[in-house]
C-alpha positions as CSV (number, residue, x, y, z in Angstrom):
1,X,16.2,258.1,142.0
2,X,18.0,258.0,138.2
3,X,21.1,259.3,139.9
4,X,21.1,255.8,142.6
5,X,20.0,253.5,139.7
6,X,22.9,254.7,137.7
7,X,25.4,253.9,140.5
8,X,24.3,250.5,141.2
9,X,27.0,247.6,140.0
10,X,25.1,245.5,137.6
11,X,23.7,241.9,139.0
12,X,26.7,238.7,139.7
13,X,27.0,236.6,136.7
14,X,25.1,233.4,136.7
15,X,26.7,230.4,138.1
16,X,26.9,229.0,134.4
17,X,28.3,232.2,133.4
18,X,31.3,232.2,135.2
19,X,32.7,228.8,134.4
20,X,32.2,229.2,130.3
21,X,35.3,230.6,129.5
22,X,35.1,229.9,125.6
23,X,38.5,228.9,124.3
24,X,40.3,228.9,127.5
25,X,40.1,225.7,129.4
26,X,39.6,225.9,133.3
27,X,42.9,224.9,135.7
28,X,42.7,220.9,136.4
29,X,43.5,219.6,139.7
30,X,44.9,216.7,138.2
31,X,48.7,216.9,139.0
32,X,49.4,213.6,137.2
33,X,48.0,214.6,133.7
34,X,50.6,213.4,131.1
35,X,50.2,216.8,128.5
36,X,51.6,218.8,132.0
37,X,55.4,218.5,131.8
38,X,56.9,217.0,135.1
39,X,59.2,220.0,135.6
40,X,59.9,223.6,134.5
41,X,62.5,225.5,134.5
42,X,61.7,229.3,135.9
43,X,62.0,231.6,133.2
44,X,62.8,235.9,133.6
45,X,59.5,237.6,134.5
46,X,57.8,234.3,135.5
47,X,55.0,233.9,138.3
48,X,53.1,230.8,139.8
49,X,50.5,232.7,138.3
50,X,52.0,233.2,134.7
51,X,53.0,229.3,135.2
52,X,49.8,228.1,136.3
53,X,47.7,229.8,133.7
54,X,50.1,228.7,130.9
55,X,50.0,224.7,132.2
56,X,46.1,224.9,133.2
57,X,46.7,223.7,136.5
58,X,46.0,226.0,139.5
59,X,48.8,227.3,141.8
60,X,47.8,225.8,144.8
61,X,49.0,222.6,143.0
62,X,52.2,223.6,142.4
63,X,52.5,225.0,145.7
64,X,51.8,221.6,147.1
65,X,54.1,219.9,145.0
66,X,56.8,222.0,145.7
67,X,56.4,222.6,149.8
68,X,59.7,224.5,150.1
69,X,59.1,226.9,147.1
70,X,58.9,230.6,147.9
71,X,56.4,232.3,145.6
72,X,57.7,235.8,145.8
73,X,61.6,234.3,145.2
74,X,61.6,232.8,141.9
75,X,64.9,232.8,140.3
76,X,65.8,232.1,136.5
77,X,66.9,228.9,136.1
78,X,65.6,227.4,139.5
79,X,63.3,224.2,138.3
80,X,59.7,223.3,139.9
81,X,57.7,220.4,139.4
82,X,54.2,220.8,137.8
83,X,53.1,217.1,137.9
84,X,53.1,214.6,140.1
85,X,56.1,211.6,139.4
């Protein structure tokens, strides 16, 4: 019976627990928040996810501002919008 107890994954985190993240502020919905530049130009080594976490905005709103944006073919240089106009 020690050997099953030791294998079990410890309980999910409260509710609570998972959205206090300290420091680090949760992504906004809120495409139109001035402090989000409008555009941004696609840096080397960049990902909607690298973007996303850096703007705090989640990646399914860039996605939907940019409808024609391929995820997996971000090129250098290339620009994407991260706020609403």
């Amino acid at each position: 019976m020690l050997v099953i107890d030791a294998l079990r994954a410890p309980p999910p985190a409260a509710p609570d627990a998972l959205i206090e993240t300290g420091s680090t502020a949760l992504p906004t919905d809120d495409a139109s928040d001035q402090s989000i530049p409008s555009t941004y130009r696609i840096r080397n080594g960049d990902t909607l996810s690298t973007i996303a976490e850096r703007y705090r905005i989640r990646v399914e709103t860039i996605r939907q501002l940019n409808p024609s944006l391929n995820p997996l073919a971000l090129a250098p240089g290339d620009t994407i919008t991260l706020r609403a106009p």
